[in-house]
NULUMMAR-938449 format. One record per residue (C-alpha): residue number from 1; z, y, x. Coordinates in Angstrom, 3 decimals. Layout:
// NULUMMAR-938449
<voti><pos>NUM</pos><up>Z</up><north>Y</north><east>X</east></voti>
...
// end
This chain:
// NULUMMAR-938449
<voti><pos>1</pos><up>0.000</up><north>0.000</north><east>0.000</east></voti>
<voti><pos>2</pos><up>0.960</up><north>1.932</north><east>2.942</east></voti>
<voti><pos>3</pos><up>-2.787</up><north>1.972</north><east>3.932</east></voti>
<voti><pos>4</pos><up>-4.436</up><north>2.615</north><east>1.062</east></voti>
<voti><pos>5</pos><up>-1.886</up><north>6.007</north><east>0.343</east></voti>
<voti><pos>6</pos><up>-3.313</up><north>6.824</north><east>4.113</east></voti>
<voti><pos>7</pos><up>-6.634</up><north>6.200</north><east>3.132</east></voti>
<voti><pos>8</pos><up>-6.754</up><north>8.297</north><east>0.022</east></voti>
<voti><pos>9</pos><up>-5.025</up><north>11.256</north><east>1.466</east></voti>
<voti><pos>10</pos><up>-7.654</up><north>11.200</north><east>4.571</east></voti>
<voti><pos>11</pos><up>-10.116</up><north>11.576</north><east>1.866</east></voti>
<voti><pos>12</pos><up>-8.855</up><north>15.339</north><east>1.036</east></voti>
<voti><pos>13</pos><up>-9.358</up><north>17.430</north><east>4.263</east></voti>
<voti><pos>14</pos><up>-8.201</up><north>20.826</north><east>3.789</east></voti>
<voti><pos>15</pos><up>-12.062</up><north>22.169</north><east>3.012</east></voti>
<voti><pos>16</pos><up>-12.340</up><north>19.714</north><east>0.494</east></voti>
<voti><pos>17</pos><up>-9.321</up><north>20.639</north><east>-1.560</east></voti>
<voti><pos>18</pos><up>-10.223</up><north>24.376</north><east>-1.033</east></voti>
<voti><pos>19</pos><up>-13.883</up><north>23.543</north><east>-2.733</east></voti>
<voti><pos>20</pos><up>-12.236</up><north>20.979</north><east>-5.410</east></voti>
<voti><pos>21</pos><up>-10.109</up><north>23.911</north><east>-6.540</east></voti>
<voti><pos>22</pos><up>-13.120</up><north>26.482</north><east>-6.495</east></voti>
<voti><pos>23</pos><up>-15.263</up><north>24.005</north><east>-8.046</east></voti>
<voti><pos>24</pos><up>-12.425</up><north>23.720</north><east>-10.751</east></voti>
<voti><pos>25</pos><up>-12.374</up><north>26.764</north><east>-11.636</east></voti>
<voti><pos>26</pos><up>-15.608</up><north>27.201</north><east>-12.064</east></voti>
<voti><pos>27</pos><up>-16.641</up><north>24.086</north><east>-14.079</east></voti>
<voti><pos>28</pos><up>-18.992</up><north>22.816</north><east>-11.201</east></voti>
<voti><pos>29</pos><up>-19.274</up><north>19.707</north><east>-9.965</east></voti>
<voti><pos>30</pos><up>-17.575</up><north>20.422</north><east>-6.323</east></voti>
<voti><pos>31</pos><up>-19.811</up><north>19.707</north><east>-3.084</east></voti>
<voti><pos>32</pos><up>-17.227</up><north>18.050</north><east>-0.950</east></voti>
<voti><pos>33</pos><up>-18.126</up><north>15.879</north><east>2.834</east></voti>
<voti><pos>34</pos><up>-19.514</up><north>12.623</north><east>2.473</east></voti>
<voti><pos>35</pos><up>-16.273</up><north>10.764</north><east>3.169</east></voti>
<voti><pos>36</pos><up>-15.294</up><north>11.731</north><east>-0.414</east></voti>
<voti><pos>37</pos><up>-18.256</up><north>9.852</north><east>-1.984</east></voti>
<voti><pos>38</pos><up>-18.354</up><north>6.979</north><east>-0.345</east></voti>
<voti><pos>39</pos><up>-15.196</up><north>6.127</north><east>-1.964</east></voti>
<voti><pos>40</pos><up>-15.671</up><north>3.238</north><east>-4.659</east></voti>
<voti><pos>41</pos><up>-14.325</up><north>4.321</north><east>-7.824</east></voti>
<voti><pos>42</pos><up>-13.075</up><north>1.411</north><east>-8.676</east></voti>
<voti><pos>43</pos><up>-11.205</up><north>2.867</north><east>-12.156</east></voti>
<voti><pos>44</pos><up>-14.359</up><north>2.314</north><east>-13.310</east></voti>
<voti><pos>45</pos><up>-14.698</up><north>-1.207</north><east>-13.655</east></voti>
<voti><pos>46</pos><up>-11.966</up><north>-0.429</north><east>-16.425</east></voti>
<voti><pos>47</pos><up>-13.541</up><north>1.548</north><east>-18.749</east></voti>
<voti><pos>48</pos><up>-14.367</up><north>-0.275</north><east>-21.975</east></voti>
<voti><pos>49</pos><up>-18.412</up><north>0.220</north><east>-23.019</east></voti>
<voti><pos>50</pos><up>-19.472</up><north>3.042</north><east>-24.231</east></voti>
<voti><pos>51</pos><up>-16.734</up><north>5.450</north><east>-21.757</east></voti>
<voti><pos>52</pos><up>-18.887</up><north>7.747</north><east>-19.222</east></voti>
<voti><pos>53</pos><up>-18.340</up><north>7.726</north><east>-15.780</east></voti>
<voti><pos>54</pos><up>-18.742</up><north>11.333</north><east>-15.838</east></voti>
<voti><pos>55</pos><up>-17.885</up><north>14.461</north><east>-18.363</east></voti>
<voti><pos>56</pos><up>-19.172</up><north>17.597</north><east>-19.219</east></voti>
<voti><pos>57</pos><up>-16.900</up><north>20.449</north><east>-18.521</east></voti>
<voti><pos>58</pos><up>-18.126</up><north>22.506</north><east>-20.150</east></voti>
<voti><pos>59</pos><up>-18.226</up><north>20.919</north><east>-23.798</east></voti>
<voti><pos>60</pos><up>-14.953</up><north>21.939</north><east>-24.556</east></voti>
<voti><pos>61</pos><up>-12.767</up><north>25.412</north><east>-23.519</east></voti>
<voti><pos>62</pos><up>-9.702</up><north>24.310</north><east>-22.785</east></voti>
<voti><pos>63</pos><up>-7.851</up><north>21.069</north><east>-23.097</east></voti>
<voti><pos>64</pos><up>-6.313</up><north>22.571</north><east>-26.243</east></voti>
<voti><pos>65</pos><up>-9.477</up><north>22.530</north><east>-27.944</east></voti>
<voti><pos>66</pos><up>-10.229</up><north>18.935</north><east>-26.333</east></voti>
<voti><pos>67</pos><up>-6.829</up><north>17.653</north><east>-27.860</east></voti>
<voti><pos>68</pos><up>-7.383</up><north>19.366</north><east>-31.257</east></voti>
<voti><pos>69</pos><up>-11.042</up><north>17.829</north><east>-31.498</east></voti>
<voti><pos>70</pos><up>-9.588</up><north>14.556</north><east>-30.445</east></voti>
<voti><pos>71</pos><up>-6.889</up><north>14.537</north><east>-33.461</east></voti>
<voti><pos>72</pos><up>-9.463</up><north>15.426</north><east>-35.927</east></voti>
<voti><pos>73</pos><up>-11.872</up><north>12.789</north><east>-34.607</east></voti>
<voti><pos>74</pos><up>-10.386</up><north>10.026</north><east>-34.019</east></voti>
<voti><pos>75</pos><up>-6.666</up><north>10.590</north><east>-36.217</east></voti>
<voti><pos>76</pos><up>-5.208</up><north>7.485</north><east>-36.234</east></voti>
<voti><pos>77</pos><up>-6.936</up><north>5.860</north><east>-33.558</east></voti>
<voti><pos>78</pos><up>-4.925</up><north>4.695</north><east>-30.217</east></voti>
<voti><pos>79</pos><up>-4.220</up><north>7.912</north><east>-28.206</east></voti>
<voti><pos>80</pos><up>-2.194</up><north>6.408</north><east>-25.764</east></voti>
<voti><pos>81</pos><up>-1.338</up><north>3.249</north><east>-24.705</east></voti>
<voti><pos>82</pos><up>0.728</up><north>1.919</north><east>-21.228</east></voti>
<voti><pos>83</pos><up>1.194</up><north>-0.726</north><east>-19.972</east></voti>
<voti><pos>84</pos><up>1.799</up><north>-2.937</north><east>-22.942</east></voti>
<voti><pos>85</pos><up>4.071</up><north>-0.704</north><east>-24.777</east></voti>
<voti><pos>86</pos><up>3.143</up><north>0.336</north><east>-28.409</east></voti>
<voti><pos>87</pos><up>0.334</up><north>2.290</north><east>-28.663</east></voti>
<voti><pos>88</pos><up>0.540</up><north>6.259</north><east>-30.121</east></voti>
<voti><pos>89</pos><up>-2.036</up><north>7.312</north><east>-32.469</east></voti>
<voti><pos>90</pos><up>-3.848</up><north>10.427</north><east>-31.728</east></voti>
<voti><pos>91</pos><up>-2.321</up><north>11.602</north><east>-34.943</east></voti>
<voti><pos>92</pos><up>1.043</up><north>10.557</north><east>-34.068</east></voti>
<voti><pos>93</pos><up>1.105</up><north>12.395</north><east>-30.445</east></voti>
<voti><pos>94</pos><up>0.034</up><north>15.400</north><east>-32.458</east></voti>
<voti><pos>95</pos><up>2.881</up><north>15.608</north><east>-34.421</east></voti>
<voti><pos>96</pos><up>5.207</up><north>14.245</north><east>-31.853</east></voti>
<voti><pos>97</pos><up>3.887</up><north>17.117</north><east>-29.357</east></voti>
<voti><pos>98</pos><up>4.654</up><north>19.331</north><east>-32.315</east></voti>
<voti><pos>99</pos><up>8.129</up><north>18.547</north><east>-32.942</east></voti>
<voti><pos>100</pos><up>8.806</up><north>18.641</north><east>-29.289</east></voti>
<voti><pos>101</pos><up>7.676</up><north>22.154</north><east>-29.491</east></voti>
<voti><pos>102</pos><up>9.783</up><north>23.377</north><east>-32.471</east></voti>
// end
C-alpha cells in the first residue's frame, strides 16, 4: 500500500496541481505531463453500463444545481450506497441534507 500512496502522489508534481486547479476553475480539461496519463484508471472497470468515463462540466452550474437535477430525476432511486450498508435514495439524502441544515 505503501507503494502505491508513493506512486500516486509522484503523479502530482507541483506544475500539475497548479494547472489541475487552473483548469478547475475554468471548466477545462487540464493539460498536465504525460506521467499523469499513463496512469490506468482502473475505477473504471467499476462503472456499471451506461456510466461515462468522462463528464461535461459545463452541463450543470454548480453542484447545487447537479444535486437538485439529480433529486428530481431520479427521486427514489439509490443515491448512495457503501460498502454494503443500506442504500439512501436520492430523495431521502435530500431531505436528510435538509434537516441537517435546519
Amino acid at each position: 500500500m505503501l507503494f502505491e500512496r508513493r506512486l500516486f502522489h509522484s503523479q502530482f508534481a507541483l506544475e500539475d496541481q497548479k494547472e489541475g486547479m487552473a483548469a478547475f476553475l475554468e471548466k477545462r480539461k487540464a493539460r498536465l505531463q504525460e506521467s499523469i496519463e499513463l496512469v490506468e484508471r482502473i475505477w473504471l472497470k467499476s462503472y456499471p453500463p451506461g456510466v461515462p468515463a468522462e463528464i461535461n462540466p459545463d452541463e450543470y452550474k454548480s453542484l447545487v444545481e447537479l444535486f437538485e437535477t439529480s433529486i428530481r430525476k431520479y427521486g427514489e432511486a439509490p443515491g448512495v450506497q457503501q460498502h454494503g450498508q443500506d442504500r439512501i435514495s436520492f430523495a431521502d439524502l435530500d431531505r436528510m441534507s435538509r434537516d441537517f441544515g435546519a
